[in-house]
Every structure is written in structure tokens, then in C-alpha cells.
C-alpha positions, -999 to +999 in steps of 0.1 A: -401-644+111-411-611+101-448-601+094-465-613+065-487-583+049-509-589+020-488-583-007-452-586+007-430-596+031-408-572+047-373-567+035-344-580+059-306-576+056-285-614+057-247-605+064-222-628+067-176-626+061-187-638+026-216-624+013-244-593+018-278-589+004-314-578+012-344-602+007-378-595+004-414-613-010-440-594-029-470-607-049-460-612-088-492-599-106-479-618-136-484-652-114-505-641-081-482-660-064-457-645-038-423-645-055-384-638-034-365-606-047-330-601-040-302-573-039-265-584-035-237-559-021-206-578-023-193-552-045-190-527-025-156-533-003-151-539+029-175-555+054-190-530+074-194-505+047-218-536+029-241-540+058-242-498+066-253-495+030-276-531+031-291-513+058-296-480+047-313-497+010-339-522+030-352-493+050-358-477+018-370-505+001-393-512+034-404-476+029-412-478-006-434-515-001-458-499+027-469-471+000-473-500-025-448-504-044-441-535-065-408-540-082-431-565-104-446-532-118-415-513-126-399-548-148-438-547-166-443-512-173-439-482-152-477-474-153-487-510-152-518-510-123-536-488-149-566-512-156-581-523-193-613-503-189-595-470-175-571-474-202-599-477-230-614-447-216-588-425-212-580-436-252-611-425-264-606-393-245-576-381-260-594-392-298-625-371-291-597-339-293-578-350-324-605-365-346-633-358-367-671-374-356-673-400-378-639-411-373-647-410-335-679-432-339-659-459-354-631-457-327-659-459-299-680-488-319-647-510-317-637-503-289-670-505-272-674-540-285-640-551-274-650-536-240-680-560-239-657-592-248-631-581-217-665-576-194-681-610-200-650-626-195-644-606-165-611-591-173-619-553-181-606-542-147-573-562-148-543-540-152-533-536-190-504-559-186-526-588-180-543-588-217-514-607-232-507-618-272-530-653-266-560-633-255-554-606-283-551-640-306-583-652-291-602-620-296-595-619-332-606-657-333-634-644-323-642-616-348-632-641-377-661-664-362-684-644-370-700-651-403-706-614-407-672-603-404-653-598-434-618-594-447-621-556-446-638-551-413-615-576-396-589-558-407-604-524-396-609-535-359-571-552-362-560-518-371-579-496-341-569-524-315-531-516-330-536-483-326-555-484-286-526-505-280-497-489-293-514-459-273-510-479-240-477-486-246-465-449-250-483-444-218-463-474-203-492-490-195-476-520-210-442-528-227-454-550-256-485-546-278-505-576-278-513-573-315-483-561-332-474-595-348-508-600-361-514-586-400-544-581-422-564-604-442-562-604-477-585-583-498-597-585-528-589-551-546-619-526-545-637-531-579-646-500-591-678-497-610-680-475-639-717-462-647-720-458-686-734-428-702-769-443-711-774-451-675-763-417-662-788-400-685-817-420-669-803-411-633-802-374-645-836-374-657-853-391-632-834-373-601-843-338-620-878-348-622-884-360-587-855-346-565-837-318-583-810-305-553-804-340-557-791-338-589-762-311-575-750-340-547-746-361-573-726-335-591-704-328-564-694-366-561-691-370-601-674-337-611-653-331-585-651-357-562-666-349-527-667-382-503-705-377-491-697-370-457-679-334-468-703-326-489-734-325-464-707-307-441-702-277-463-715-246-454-733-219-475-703-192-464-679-220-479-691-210-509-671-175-522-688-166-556-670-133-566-639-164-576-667-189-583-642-209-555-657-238-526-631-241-497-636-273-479-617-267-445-595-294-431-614-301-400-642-315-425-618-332-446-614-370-446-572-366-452-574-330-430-564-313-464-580-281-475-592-279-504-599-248-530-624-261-559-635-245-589-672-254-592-684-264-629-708-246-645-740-265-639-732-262-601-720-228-601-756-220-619-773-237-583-746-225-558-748-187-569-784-194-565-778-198-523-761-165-515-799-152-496-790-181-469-771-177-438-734-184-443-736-209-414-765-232-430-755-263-441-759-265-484-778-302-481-795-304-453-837-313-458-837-353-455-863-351-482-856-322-506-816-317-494-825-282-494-803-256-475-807-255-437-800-257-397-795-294-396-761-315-406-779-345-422-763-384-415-743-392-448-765-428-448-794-403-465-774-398-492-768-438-497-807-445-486-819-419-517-794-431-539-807-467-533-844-459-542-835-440-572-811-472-584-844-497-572-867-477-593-846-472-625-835-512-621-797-507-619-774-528-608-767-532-568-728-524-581-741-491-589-734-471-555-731-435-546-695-436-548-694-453-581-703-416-595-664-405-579-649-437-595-667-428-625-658-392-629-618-399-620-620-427-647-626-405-672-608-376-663-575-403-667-590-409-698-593-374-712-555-372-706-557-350-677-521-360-658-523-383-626-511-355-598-539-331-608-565-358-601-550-370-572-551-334-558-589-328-568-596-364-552-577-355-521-560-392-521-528-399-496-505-409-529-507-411-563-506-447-566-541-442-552-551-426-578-535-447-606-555-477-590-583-459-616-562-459-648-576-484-674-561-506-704-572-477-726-545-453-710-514-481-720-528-475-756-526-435-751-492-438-737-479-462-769-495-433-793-477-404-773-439-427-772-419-415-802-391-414-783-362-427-810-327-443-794 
């Protein structure tokens, strides 16, 4: 009987007129249970050539099983001892290179809290392999249990647990990803709150009167739509007024695009006014007054002041920062001005994107413009 080690069992040669083949035992970490592996030779003609090469292949294989080795492994994935919580870390790793802060926040909030649920069930140092498609359906159980988790952020972790996964399986950490067959909730489409005229003039007023730099962020989002993160990223240097032209650089950019605007002339008017400020200062940057300065502000200031200025003036809760974006493409369609332009000036992935915006009043254009004749 050959010696019993933890994990295997020594490979031996059985010969006989009909038949060679090596047999061995290793642990199957699919199981935990020792499991019989086998290699035939009968191919290979004639007898004694069979048991030379048997031979010569189980002292190999012997070789291979004392440096740990597991065939189990290889029929898995090649990388397949890599554990959960090494793999998780290694994922946000590589992300911290190729994406922007915020983007990274939301990776490592996600995949934080799915760390948590491997720890308290005492799985996050289990090799990758082991996190199969029930637990991934178990985890998502969980997330749609939670009465705070909707539609769009279930489908927002569903996405990034894709996305680790798919990243563990190009490492060969694991051959199938546990969440590939699962798809996103359904979602309402994103209603998108126009803010009439009358209203606009009392945000105007009111914002002039008691927070005037105020009044340009607003701008920036109405005239020519700057998501709120970019615009407390731009710099003063950004800023080229010989051309009266605002380059937002990629690496700022939600889509990575750069961008080349021509600034209106209410905000040309304040951004001419900046030029005595280092390039490198930040254009909205005081928490209070969103004056220039050192200090990249969180883009949850702009939603807090927006907030206050919509609970003074009554407005409805529908009413939110990004509404003035959704107003100012809305009417842009409107005034006729052709889809591709806006898309390009709202930096959206397609155009359909941007035709989400187009209202009944735009069919009724179209019928006035058709005089096509047969």
C-alpha cells in the first residue's frame, strides 16, 4: 500500500498482457473528498514499450503531486487556488489604474459589501472556483431583500459583480462566471422633468441674490450640459479666452471624451472675469460661495445647495440639479437644432440617448417640414 499524504496518494504503474495505466488519488476541491485519476497506455504498441513509458509518466506525475499539483485544478481553471478575497483585491487594483475616482468609489462600495456577505458566511478565502451560480443566485436574493434596494441599484451591483467576474475568468481564476445568466430588472424609463420658464426666473432671481457663482453652475448644466461632477473638476487653465473655448479633458469626462465648448455669453462675461487665478485652481470650489480655489469640492454640494434653494422657493422634489440638463437638451430639440449636435454637446454614448428627450411637439415639426410628393 503506498503512503497516504494529505492530499494524494502516490501514483503507481498496473501492467498486465492486456492492459497498462497509472493510478493515483488526490483531494477533489470541488468535493473534499479523495477522488481515483487514471491514465491508460494501451495505445502505444507493444508491451514493454507501455510499461517504459507508464513508468517514465508516474515518476513525473509523482514529481509534479509533491510540489502540489492537482489535476482537479488544471480541469477547474488553470489559476484556480487563487482565493475570493485575493481575487477581489487584485480587481480593484487593476480599476484604480484605468478609472476615474468616482467610478472607483462605486466599484470598491460593491465590492466591499459583497466582501462582507463572503466573510460572514466564511467563504472569502475559498478559491474562486468555489463561489458557484447558486451562491451568486443567493447573493442577489439577498440584495432584492432589502427593501431599500431598487430596480436600478440592483441592477448596478448585478452589473459590477459581471464585470469582477468576467475579470476572474480572463485571469483563469475560474472557467464560468457565476452571474452571466442572470439579467436586469426592469426599469421604469427615467422621467425627465422639464422646469418651465416661470419657475426658472424665480431660481434665477433668488440664486443671484443669495449665491451668485451659483448662478454660473447652474448655467453650465442648463446651457451646455456639464454632469456636476466635470464641472467642479474644471480648472481655471481649462479655460482659453483669446477663442472664448472650455476644454474638458478626458480623464475628467464621464464617457472619457474631450470636449471643446463655446461658452455663452452670460458665462463667458464670469469666466473672463477668473483669468487673475492660478491656472491649476479649481473654477467652483468654496462649499459656501463656489468661489475659485485649492480644493476639488464633493459633487453632493452641488445637489445639497440645489436642495435648499428648491425648499425655500417650494418647488417640486422632481425638480433636481439635473433636471436643468434635461431641460436645456429639451429645448434645444425643440428649437430645431439636429439630434447629432446635441448629442455631441451632451457627450451621450449614441444618439438614441439623446432622442430619449424629443417630445410630441417635434412629430408636429417633422409633419410641417414633409413636403415630400411621390
Amino acid at each position: 500500500m503506498p503512503k497516504m499524504f494529505v492530499n494524494f496518494r502516490p501514483a503507481e504503474v498496473f501492467h498486465n498482457k492486456k492492459e497498462t495505466y497509472i493510478y493515483y488519488y488526490v483531494i477533489n476541491p470541488m468535493t473534499n473528498k479523495m477522488e481515483r485519476k487514471r491514465n491508460r497506455f494501451n495505445h502505444i504498441k507493444g508491451q514493454q514499450e507501455r510499461l517504459k513509458y507508464a513508468r517514465m509518466v508516474c515518476a513525473a506525475i509523482n514529481q509534479k503531486l509533491y510540489e502540489g499539483w492537482n489535476p482537479f485544478y488544471d480541469e477547474i481553471a488553470s489559476e484556480a487556488n487563487m482565493t475570493l478575497g485575493a481575487a477581489l483585491d487584485k480587481f480593484l487594483a487593476e480599476k484604480k489604474k484605468d478609472v476615474r475616482p468616482d467610478t472607483m468609489r462605486v466599484y470598491t462600495s460593491i465590492v466591499g459589501i459583497f466582501r462582507k456577505w463572503l466573510e460572514d458566511r466564511g467563504v472569502v478565502d475559498s478559491p474562486c472556483f468555489t463561489f458557484n451560480k447558486k451562491m451568486a443566485e443567493r447573493y442577489l436574493r439577498h440584495l432584492a431583500d432589502n427593501p431599500k434596494m431598487g430596480n436600478r441599484s440592483y441592477n448596478n451591483y448585478l452589473r459590477c459583480l459581471k464585470t469582477v467576474f468576467l475579470y476572474m475568468q480572463k485571469r483563469e481564476y475560474i472557467k464560468d462566471n457565476p452571474f452571466a445568466d442572470f439579467e436586469l430588472k426592469r426599469c421604469d424609463k427615467k422621467l425627465r422633468t422639464i422646469i418651465p420658464r416661470e419657475d426658472r426666473e424665480r431660481i434665477k432671481k433668488y440664486v443671484q441674490e443669495n449665491n451668485p457663482v451659483f448662478y454660473y453652475v447652474m448655467l453650465m448644466c442648463y446651457q451646455l450640459f456639464v454632469r456636476p461632477k466635470e464641472i467642479l473638476m474644471l480648472k481655471v487653465g481649462m479655460y482659453n479666452p483669446v477663442d472664448n473655448l472650455l476644454t474638458i479633458p478626458p480623464e475628467i469626462s464621464k464617457n472619457h471624451n474631450a470636449r471643446v465648448l463655446a461658452l455663452p455669453d452670460e458665462l463667458k462675461e464670469y469666466f473672463l472675469t477668473l483669468q487673475d487665478y492660478p491656472g491649476s485652481w479649481y473654477i467652483f470650489s468654496d462649499e459656501d460661495t463656489f468661489k475659485p480655489g485649492k480644493v476639488l469640492l464633493n459633487s453632493k454640494r452641488i445637489g445639497r445647495i440645489w436642495g435648499y434653494i428648491r425648499d425655500e422657493l417650494k418647488l417640486p422634489v422632481a425638480y433636481q440639479f439635473y433636471s436643468l440638463k434635461d431641460t436645456g437638451i429639451t429645448e434645444m430639440l425643440e428649437a430645431g437644432v439636429p439630434a447629432k449636435f446635441v448629442k455631441e454637446l451632451a457627450d451621450h454614448h449614441s444618439l438614441e440617448m439623446t432622442e430619449r428627450y424629443t417630445h410630441k411637439s417635434e412629430a408636429k415639426k417633422i409633419l410641417e417640414w414633409n413636403k415630400l410628393e411621390f
